[in-house]
N, CA, C and O atoms as CSV, one atom per row, in Angstrom:
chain,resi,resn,atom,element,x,y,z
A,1,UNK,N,N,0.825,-1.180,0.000
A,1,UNK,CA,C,0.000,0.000,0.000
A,1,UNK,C,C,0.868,1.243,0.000
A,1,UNK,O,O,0.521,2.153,-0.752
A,2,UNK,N,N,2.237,1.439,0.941
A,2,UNK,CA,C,2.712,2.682,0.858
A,2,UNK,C,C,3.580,2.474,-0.281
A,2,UNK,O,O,4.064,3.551,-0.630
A,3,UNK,N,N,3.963,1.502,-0.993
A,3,UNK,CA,C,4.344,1.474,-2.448
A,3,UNK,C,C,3.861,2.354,-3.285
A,3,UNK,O,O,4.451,3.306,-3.797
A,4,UNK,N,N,2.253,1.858,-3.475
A,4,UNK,CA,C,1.937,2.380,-4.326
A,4,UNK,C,C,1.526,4.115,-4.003
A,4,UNK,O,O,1.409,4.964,-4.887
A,5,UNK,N,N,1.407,4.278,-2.991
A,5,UNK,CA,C,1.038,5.717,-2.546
A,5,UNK,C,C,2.858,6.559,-3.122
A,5,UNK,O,O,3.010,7.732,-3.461
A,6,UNK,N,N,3.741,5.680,-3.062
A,6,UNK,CA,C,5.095,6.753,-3.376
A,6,UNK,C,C,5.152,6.753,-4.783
A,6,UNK,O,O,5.536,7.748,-5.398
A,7,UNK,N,N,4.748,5.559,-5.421
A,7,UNK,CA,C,4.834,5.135,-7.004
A,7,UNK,C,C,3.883,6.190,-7.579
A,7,UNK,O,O,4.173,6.763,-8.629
A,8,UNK,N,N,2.445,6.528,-6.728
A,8,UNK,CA,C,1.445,7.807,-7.585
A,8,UNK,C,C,2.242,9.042,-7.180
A,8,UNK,O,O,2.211,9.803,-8.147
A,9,UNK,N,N,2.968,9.600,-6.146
A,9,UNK,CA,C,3.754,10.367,-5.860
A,9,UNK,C,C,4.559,10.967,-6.945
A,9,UNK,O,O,4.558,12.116,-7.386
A,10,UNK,N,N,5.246,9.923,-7.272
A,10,UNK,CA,C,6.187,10.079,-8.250
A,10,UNK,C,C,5.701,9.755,-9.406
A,10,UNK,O,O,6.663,9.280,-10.010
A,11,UNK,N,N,5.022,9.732,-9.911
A,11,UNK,CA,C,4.018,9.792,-11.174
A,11,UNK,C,C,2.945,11.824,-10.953
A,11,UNK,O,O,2.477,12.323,-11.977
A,12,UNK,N,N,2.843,12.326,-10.037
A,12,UNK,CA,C,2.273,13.689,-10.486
A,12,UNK,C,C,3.902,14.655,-10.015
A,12,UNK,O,O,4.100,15.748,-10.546
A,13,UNK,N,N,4.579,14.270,-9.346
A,13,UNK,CA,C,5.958,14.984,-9.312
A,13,UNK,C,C,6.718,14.975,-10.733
A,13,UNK,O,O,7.279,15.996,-11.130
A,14,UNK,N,N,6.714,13.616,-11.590
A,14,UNK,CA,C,6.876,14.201,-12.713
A,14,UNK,C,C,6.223,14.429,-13.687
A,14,UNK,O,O,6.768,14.360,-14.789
A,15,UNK,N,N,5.171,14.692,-13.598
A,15,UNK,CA,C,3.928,15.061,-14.228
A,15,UNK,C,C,4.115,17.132,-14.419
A,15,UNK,O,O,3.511,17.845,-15.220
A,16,UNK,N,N,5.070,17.528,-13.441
A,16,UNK,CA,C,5.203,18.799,-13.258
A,16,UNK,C,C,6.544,19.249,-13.781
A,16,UNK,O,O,7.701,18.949,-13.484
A,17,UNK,N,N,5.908,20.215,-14.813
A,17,UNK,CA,C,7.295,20.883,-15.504
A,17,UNK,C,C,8.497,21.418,-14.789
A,17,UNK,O,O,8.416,22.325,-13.960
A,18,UNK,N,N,9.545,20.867,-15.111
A,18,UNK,CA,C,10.202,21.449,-14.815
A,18,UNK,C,C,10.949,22.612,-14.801
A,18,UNK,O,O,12.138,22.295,-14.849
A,19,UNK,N,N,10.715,24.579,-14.729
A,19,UNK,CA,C,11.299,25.156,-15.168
A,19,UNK,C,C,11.889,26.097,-13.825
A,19,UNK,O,O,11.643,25.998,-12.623
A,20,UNK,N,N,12.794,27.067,-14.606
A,20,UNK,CA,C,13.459,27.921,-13.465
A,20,UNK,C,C,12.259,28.648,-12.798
A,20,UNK,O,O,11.177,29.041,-13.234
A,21,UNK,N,N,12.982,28.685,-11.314
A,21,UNK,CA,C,11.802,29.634,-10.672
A,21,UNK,C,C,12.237,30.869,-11.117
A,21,UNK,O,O,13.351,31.351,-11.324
A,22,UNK,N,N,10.129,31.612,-11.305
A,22,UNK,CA,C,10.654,33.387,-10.766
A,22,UNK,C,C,11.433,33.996,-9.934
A,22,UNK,O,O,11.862,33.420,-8.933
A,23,UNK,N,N,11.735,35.278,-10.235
A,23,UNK,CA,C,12.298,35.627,-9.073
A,23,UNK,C,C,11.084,36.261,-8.200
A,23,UNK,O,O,10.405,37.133,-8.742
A,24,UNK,N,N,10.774,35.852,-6.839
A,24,UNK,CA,C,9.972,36.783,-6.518
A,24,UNK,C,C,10.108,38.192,-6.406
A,24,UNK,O,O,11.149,38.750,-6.753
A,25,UNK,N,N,9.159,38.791,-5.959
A,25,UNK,CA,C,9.204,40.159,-5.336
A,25,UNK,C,C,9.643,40.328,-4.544
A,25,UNK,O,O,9.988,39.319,-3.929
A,26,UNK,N,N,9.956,41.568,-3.974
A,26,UNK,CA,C,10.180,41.688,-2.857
A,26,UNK,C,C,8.728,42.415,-2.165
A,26,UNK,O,O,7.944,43.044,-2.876
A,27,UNK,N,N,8.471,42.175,-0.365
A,27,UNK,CA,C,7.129,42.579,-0.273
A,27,UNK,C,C,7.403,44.082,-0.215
A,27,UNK,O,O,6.389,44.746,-0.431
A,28,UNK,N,N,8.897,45.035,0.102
A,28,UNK,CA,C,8.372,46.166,-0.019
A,28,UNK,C,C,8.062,46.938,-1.690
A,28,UNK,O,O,7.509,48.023,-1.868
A,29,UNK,N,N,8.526,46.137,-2.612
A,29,UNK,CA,C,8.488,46.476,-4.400
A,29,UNK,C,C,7.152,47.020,-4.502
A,29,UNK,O,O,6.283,46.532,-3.779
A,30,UNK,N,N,6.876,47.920,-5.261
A,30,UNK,CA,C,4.832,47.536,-5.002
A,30,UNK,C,C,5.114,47.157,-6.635
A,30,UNK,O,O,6.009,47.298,-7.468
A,31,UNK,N,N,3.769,46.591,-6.534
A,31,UNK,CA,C,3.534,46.482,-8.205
A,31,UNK,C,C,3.242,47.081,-9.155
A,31,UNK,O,O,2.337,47.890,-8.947
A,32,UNK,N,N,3.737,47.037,-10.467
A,32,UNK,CA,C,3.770,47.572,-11.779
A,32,UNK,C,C,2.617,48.421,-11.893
A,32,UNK,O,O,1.964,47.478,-11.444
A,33,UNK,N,N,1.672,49.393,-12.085
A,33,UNK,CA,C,-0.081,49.548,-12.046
A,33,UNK,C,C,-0.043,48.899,-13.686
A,33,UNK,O,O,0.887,48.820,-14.488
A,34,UNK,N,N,-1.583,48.459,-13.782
A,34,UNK,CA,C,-2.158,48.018,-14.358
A,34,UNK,C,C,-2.527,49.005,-15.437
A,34,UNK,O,O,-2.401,50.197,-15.158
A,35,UNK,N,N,-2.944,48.684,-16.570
A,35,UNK,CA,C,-3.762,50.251,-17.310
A,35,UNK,C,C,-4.601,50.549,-17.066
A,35,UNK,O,O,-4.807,51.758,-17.180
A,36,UNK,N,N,-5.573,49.770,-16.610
A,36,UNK,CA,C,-6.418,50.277,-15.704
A,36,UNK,C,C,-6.438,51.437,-14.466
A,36,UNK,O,O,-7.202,52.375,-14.239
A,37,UNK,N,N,-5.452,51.016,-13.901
A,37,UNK,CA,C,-4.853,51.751,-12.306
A,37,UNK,C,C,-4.734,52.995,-13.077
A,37,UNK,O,O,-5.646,53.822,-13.084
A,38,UNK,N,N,-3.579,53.162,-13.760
A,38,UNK,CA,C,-2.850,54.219,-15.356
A,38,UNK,C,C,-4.465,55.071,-15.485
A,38,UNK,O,O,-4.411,56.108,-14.823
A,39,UNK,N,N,-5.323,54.951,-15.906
A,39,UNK,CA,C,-6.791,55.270,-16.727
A,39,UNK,C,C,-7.004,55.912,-15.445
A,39,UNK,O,O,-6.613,57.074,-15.338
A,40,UNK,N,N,-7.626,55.281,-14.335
A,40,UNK,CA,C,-7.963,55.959,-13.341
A,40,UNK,C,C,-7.142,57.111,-12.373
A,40,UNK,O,O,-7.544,58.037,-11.669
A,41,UNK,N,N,-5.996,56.658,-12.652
A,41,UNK,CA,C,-5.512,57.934,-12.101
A,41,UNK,C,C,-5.414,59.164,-12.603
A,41,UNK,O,O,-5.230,60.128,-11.860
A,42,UNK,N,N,-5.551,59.314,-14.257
A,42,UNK,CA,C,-5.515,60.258,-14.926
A,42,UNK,C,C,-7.041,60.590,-14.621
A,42,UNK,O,O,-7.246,61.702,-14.134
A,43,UNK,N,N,-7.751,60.053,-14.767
A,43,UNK,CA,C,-9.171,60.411,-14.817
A,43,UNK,C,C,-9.525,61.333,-13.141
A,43,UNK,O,O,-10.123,62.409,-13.137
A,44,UNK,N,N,-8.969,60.577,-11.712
A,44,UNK,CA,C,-9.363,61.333,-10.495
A,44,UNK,C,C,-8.122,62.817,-10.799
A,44,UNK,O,O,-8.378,63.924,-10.324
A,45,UNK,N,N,-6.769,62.550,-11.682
A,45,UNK,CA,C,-6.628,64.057,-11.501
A,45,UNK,C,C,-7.251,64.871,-12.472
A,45,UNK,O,O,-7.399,66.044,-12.132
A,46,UNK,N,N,-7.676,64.532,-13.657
A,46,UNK,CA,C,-8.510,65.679,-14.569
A,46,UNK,C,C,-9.780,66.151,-13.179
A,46,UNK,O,O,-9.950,67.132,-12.456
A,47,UNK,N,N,-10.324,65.062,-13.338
A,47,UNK,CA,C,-11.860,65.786,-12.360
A,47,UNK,C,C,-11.188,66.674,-10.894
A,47,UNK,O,O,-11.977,67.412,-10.304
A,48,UNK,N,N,-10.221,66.600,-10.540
A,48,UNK,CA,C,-9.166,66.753,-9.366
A,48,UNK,C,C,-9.205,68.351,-10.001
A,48,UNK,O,O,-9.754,69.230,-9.338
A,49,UNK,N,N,-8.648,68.633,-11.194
A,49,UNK,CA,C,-8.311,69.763,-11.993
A,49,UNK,C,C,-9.692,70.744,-12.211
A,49,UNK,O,O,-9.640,71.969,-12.326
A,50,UNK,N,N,-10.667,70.102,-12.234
A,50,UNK,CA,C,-11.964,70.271,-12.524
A,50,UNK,C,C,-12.649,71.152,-11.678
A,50,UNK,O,O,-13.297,72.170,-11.921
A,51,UNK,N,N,-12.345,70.485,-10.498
A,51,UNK,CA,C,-13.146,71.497,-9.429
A,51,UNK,C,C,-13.044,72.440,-8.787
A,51,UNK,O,O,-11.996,72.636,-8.172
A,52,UNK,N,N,-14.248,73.453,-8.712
A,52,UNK,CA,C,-13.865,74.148,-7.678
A,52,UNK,C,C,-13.439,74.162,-6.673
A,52,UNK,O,O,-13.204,73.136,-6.035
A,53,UNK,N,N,-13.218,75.369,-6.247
A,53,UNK,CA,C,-12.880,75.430,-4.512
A,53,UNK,C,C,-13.768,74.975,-3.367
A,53,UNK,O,O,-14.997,75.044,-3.349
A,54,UNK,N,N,-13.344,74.721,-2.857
A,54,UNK,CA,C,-14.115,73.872,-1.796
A,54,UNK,C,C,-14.419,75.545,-0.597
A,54,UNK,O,O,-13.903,76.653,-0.453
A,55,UNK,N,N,-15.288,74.938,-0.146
A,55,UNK,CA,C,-15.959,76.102,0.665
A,55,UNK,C,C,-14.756,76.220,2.213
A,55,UNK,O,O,-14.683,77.206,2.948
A,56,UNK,N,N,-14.246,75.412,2.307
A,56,UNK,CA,C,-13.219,75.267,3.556
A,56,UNK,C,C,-11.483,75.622,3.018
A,56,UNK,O,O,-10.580,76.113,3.696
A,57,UNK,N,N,-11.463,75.324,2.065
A,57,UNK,CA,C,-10.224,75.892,1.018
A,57,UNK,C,C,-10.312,77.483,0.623
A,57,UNK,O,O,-9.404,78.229,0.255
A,58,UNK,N,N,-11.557,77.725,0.799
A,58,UNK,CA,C,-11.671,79.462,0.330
A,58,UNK,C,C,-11.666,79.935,1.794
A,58,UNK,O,O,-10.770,80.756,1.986
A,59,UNK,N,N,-12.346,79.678,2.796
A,59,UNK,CA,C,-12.605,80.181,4.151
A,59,UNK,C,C,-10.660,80.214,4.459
A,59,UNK,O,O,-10.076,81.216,4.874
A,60,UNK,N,N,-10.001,78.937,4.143
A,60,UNK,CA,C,-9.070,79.244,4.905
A,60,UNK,C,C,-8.201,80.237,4.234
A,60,UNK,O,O,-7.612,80.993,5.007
A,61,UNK,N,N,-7.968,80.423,2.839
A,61,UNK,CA,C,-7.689,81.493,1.933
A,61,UNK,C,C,-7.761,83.132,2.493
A,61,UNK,O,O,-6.945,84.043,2.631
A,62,UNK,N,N,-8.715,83.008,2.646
A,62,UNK,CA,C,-9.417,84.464,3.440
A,62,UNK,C,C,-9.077,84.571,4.482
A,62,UNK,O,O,-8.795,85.740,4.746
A,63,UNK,N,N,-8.876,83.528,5.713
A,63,UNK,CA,C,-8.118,83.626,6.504
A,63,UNK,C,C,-6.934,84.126,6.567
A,63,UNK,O,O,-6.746,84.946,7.466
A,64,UNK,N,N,-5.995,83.849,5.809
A,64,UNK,CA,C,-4.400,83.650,5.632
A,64,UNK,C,C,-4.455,85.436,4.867
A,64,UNK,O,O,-3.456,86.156,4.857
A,65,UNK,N,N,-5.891,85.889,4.257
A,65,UNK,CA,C,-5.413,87.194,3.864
A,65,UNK,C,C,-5.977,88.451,5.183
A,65,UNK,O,O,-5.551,89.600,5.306
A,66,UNK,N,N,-6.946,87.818,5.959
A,66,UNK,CA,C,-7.367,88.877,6.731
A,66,UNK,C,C,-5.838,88.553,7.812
A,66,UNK,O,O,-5.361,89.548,8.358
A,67,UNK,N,N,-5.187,87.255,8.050
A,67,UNK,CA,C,-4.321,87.514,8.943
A,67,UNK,C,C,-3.479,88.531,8.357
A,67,UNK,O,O,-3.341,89.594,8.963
A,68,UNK,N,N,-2.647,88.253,6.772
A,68,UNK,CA,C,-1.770,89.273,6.701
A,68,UNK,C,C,-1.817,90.242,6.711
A,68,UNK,O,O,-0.767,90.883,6.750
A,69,UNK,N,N,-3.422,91.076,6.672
A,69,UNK,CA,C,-3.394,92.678,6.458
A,69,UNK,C,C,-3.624,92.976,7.846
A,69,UNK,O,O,-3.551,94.204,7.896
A,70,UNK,N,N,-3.917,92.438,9.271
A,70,UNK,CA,C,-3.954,92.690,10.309
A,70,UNK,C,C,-2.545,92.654,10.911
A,70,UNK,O,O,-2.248,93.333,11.894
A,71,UNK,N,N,-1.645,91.797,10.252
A,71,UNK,CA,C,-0.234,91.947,10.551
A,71,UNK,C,C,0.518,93.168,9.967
A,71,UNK,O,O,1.630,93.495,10.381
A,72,UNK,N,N,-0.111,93.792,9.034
A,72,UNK,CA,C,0.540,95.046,8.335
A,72,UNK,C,C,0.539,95.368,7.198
A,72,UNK,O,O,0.622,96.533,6.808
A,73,UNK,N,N,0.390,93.808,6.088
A,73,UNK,CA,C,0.600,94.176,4.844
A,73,UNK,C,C,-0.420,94.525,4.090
A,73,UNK,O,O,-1.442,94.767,4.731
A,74,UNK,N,N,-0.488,94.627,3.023
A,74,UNK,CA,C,-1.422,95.535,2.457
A,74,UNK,C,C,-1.810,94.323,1.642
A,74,UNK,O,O,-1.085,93.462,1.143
A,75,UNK,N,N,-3.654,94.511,1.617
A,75,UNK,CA,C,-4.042,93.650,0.921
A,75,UNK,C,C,-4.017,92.887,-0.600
A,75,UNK,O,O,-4.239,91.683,-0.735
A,76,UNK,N,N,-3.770,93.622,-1.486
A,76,UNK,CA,C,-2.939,93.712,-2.864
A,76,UNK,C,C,-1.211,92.266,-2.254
A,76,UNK,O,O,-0.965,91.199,-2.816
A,77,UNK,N,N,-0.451,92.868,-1.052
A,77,UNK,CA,C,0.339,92.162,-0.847
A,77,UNK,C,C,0.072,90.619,-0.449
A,77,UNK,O,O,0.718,89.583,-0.604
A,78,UNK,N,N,-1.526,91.029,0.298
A,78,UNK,CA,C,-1.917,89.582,1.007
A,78,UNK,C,C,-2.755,88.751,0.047
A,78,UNK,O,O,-3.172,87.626,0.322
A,79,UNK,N,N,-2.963,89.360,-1.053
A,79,UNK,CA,C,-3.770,88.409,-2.050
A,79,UNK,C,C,-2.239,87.817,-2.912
A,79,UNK,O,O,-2.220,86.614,-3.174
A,80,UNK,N,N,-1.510,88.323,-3.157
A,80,UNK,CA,C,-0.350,88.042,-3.498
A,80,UNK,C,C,0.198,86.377,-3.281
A,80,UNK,O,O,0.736,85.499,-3.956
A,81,UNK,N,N,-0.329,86.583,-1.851
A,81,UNK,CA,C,0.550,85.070,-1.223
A,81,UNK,C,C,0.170,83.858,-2.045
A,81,UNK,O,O,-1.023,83.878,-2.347
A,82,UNK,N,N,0.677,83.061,-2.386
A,82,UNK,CA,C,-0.218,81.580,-2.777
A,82,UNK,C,C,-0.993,81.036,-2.170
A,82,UNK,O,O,-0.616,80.798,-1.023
A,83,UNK,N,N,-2.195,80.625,-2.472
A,83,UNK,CA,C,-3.227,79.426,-1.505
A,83,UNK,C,C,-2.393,78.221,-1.398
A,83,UNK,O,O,-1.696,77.663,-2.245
A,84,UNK,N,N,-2.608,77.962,-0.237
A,84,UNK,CA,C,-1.987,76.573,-0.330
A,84,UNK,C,C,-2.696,75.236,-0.861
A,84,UNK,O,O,-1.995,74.267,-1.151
A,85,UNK,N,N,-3.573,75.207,-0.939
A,85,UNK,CA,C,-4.775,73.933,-2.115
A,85,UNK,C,C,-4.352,74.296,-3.875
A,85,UNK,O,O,-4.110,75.390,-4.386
A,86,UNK,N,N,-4.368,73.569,-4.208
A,86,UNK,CA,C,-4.157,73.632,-5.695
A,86,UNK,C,C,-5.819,74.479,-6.473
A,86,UNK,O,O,-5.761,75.394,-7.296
A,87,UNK,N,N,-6.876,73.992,-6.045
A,87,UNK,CA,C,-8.163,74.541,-6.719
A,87,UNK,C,C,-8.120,75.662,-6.168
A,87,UNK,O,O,-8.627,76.369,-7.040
A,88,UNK,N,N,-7.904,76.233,-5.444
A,88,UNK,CA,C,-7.930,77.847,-4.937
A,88,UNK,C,C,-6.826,78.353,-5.848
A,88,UNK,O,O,-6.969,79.090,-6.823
A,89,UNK,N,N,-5.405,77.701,-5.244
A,89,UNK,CA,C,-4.704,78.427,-6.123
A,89,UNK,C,C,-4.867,78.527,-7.907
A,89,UNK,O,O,-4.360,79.560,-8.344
A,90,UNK,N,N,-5.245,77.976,-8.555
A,90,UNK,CA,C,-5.670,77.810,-9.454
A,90,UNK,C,C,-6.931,78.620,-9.800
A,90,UNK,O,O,-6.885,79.070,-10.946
A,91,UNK,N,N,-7.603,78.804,-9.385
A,91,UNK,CA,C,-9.058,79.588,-9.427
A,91,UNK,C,C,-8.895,80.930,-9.176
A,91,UNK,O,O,-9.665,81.805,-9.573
A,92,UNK,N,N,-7.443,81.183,-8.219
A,92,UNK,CA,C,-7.536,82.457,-8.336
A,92,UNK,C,C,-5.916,83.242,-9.009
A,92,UNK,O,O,-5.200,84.233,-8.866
A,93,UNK,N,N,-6.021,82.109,-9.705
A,93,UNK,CA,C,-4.203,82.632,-10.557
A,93,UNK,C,C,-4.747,83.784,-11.801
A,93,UNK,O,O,-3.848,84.133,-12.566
A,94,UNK,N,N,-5.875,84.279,-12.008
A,94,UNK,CA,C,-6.466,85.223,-12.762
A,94,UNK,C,C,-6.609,86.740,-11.902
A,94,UNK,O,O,-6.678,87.892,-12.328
A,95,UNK,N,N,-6.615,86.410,-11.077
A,95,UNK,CA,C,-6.882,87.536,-9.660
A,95,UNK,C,C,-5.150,88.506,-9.219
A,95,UNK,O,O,-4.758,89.666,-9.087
A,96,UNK,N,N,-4.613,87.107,-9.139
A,96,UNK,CA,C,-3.064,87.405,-8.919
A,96,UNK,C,C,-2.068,88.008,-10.589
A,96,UNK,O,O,-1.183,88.850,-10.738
A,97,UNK,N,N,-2.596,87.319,-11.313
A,97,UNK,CA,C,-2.038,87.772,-12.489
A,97,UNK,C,C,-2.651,89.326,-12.460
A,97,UNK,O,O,-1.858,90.267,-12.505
A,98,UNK,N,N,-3.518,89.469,-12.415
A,98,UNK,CA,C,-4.226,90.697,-12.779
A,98,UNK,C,C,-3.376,91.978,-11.778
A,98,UNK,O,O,-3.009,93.093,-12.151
A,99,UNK,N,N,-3.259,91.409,-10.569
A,99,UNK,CA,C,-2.611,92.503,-9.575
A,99,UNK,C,C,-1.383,92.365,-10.299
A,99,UNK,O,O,-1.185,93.417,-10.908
A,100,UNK,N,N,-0.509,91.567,-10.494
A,100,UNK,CA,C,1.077,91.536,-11.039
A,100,UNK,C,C,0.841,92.920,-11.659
A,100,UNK,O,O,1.317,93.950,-11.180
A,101,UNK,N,N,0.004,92.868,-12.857
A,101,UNK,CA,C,0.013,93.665,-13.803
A,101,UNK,C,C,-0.464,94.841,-13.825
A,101,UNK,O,O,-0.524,95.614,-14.782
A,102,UNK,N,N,-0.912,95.026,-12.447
A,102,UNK,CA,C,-1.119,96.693,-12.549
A,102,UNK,C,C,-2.384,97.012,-12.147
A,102,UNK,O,O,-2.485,98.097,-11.573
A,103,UNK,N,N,-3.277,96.430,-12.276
A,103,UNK,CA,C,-4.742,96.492,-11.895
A,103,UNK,C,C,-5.285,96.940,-10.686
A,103,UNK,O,O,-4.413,97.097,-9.831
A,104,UNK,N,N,-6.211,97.153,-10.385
A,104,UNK,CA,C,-6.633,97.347,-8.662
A,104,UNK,C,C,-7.387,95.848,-8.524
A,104,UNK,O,O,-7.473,95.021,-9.432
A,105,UNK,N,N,-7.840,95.730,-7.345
A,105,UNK,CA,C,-8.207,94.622,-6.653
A,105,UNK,C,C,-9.562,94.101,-7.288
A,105,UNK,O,O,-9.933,92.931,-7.386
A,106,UNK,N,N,-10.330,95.471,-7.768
A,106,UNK,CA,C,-11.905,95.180,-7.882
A,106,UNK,C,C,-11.496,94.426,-9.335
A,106,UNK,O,O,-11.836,93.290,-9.667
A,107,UNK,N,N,-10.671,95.376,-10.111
A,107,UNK,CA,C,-10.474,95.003,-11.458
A,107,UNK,C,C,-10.071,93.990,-11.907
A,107,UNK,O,O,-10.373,93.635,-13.047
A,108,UNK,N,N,-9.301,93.293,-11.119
A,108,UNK,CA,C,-8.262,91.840,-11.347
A,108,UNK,C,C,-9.562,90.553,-10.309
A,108,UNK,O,O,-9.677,89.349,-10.536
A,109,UNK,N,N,-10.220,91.248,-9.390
A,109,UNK,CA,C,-11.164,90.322,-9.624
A,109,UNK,C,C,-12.296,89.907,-10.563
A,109,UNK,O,O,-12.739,88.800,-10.871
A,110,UNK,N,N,-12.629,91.198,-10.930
A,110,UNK,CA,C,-13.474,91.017,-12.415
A,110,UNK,C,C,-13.312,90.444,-13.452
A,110,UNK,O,O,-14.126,90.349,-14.371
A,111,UNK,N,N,-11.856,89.856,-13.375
A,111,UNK,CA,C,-11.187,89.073,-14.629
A,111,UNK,C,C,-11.255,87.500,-14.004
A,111,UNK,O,O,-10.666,86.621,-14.633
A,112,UNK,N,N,-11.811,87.235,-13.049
A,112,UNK,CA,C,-11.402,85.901,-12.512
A,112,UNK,C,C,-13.040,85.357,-12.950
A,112,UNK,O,O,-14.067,85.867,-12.501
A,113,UNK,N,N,-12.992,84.370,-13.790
A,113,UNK,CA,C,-13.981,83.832,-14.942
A,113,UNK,C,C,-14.364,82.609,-13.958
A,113,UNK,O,O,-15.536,82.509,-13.597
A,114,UNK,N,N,-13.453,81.730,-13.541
A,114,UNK,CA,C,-13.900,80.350,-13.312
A,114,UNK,C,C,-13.685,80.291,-11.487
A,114,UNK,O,O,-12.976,79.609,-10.746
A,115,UNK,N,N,-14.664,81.347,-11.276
A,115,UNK,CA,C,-14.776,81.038,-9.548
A,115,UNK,C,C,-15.958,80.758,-9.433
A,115,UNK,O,O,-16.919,81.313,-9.968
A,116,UNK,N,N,-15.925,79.205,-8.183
A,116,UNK,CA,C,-16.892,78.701,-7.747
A,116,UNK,C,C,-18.129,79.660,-7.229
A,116,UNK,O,O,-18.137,80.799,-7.698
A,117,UNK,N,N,-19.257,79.274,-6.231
A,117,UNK,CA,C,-19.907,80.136,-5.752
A,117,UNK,C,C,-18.987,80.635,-4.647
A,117,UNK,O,O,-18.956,81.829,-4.349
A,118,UNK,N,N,-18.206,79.682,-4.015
A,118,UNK,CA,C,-17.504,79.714,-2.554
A,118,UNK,C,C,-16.633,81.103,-3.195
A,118,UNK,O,O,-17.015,82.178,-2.731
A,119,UNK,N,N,-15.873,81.145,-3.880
A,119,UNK,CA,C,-14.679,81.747,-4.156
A,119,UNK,C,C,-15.705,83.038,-4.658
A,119,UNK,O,O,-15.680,84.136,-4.102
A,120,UNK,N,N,-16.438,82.766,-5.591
A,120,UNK,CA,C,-17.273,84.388,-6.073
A,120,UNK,C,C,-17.633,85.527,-4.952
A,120,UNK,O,O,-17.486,86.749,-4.958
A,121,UNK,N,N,-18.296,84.389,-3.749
A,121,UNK,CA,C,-18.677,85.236,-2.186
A,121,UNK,C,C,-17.518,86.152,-2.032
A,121,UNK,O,O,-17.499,87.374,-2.176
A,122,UNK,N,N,-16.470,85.269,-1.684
A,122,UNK,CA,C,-15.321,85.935,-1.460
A,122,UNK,C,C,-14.855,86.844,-2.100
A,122,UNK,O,O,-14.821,87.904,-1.475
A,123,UNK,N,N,-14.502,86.872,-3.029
A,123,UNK,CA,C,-14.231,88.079,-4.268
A,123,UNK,C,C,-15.087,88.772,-4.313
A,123,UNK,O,O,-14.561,89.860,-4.548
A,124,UNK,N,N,-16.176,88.919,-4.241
A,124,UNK,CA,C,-17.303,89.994,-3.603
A,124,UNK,C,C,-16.985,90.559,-2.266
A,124,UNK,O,O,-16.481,91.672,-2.416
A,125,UNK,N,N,-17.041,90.372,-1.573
A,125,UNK,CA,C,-16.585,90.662,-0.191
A,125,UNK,C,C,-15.028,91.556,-0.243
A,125,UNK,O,O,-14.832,92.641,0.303
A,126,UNK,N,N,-14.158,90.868,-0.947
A,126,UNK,CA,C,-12.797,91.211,-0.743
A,126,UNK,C,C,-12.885,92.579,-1.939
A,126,UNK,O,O,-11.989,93.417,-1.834
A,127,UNK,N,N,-13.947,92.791,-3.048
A,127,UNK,CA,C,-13.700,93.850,-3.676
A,127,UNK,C,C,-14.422,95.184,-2.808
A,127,UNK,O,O,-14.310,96.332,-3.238
């Protein structure tokens, strides 16, 4: 009986190809992405690119400018600063260009085309 149990043994042992092993991974490697993975990531940063400002991204914006003109600088200087969120900064790189160039505040906001409602409040307020 244990004959034949080593004899079927050795009948599916060489039943199995013999080739070189992979090399594995290593577990900290991560893996290759997929095109799939590729597709979707382009896709969450377009819509990423897409959006407006978030109502907590503009509040803190406004923050960072009522602090600097209470510290001294002049508001023209405090719109100046960069937002730190990409959709703010972005939403309001029409606002900042406009001051670079010479404009007053009301005027270089009047040029800012693609502000949310959040960001429009604000630019109302701040003109």
């Amino acid at each position: 009986m244990a004959a034949s149990g080593l004899f079927a043994l050795a009948i599916v042992l060489a039943a199995i190809p013999l080739r070189p092993c992979r090399e594995r991974r290593k577990a900290d490697a991560p893996a290759a992405p997929s095109r799939l993975d590729r597709v979707a990531a382009v896709l969450v940063r377009c819509r990423r690119h897409d959006a407006p400002a978030s109502a907590r991204n503009v509040a803190a914006w406004c923050d960072d400018i009522s602090r600097r003109v209470r510290s001294g600088s002049s508001l023209r200087d405090s719109i100046m600063v960069l937002p730190t969120d990409e959709a703010t900064s972005r939403s309001t790189a029409a606002l900042r260009l406009g001051i670079e160039r010479g404009l007053s505040v009301a005027d270089a906001a009047a040029r800012v085309t693609d502000a949310g409602p959040h960001l429009g409040l604000a630019l109302a307020v701040i003109v």
